[in-house]
C-alpha positions in Angstrom: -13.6 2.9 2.1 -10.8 3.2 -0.6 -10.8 0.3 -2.7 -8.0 -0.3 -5.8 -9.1 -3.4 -7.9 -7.3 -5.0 -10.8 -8.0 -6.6 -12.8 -6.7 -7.9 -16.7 -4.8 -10.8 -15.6 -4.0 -14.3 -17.0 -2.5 -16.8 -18.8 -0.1 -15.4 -21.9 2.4 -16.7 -24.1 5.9 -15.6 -23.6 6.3 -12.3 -26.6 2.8 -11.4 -25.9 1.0 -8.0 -24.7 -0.9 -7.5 -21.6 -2.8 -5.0 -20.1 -3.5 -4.4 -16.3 -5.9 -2.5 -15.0 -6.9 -0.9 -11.9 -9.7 0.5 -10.9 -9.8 3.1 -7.6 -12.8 4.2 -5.1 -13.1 5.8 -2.1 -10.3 8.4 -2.4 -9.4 11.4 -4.3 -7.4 9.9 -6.9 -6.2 12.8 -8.4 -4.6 13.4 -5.3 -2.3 10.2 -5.6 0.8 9.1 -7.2 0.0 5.2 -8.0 2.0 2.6 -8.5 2.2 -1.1 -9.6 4.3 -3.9 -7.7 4.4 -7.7 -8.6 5.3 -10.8 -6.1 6.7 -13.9 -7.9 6.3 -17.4 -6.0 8.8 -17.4 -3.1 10.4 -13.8 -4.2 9.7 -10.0 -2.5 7.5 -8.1 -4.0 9.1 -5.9 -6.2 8.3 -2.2 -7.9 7.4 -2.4 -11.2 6.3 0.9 -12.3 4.7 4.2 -10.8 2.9 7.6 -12.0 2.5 10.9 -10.2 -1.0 12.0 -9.2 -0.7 14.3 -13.1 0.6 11.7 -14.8 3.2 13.5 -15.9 6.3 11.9 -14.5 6.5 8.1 -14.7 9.1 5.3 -13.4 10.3 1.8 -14.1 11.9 -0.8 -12.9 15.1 -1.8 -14.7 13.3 -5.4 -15.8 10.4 -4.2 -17.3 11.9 -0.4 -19.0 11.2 0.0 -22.6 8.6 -2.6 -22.8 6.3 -1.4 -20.2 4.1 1.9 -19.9 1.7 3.7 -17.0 -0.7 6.0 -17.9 -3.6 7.0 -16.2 -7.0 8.7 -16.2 -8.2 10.7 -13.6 -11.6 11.3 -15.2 -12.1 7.5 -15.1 -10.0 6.9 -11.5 -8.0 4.2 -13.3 -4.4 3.4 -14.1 -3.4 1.2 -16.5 0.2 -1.0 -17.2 0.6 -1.9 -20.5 3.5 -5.1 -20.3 5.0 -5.8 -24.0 7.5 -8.7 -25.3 6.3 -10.3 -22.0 9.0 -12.9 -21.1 8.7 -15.7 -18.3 10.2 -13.9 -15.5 7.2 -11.7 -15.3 5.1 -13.7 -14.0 3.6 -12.7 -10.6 1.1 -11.4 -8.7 0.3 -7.7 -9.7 -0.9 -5.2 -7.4 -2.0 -2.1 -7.9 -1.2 0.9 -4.7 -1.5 4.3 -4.2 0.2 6.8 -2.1 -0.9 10.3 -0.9 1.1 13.4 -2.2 4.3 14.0 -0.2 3.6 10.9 1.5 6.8 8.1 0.9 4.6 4.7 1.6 2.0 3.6 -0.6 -1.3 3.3 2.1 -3.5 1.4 0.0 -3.6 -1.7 -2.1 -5.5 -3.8 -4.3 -5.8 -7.7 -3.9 -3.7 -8.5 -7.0 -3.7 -9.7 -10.3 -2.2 -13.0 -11.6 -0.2 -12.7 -14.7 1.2 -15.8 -15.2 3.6 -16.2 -18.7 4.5 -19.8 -20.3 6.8 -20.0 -22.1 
């Protein structure tokens, strides 16, 4: 049973760091690209950033570019997202997903995170 749990959420002040976490089971991680998605109230959920199953090539969404970074370990099945200068706007519901190699869908999910920022 694959399982992807975040976890690092909470309440933050507007300019602050955050760091999400998510821990995967059940799968052969090093076999997946993962990614992280967010759902503000009454929005879409929207991509956020991703990592290939190496961790060598990384994307962003345009909102969070240059203050955000993936990484991951494949030793420890975990990927991280480290949020900078966070403003507002960010705050959502993270989830954490990952999708098989040449696969285009991400198959599995976590439950989400909240990251909620005052301002």
């Amino acid at each position: 049973q694959v399982q992807l749990v975040e976890s690092g959420g909470g309440l933050v002040q507007a300019g602050g760091p955050l760091r999400l976490s998510c821990a995967a089971s059940g799968l052969a991680f090093s076999t997946y690209h993962m990614g992280w998605f967010r759902q503000a109230p009454g929005k879409e959920r929207e991509f956020v950033a991703a990592i290939t199953w190496s961790g060598t090539n990384t994307s962003y969404a345009d909102s969070v570019k240059g203050r955000s970074t993936i990484s991951r370990d494949n030793a420890k099945n975990t990927v991280l997202l480290q949020m900078d200068s966070l403003k507002p706007e960010d705050t959502a519901v993270y989830y954490c997903a990952a999708r098989a190699l040449n696969i285009g869908r991400y198959d599995y999910w976590g439950q989400g995170t909240q990251v909620t920022v005052s301002s």
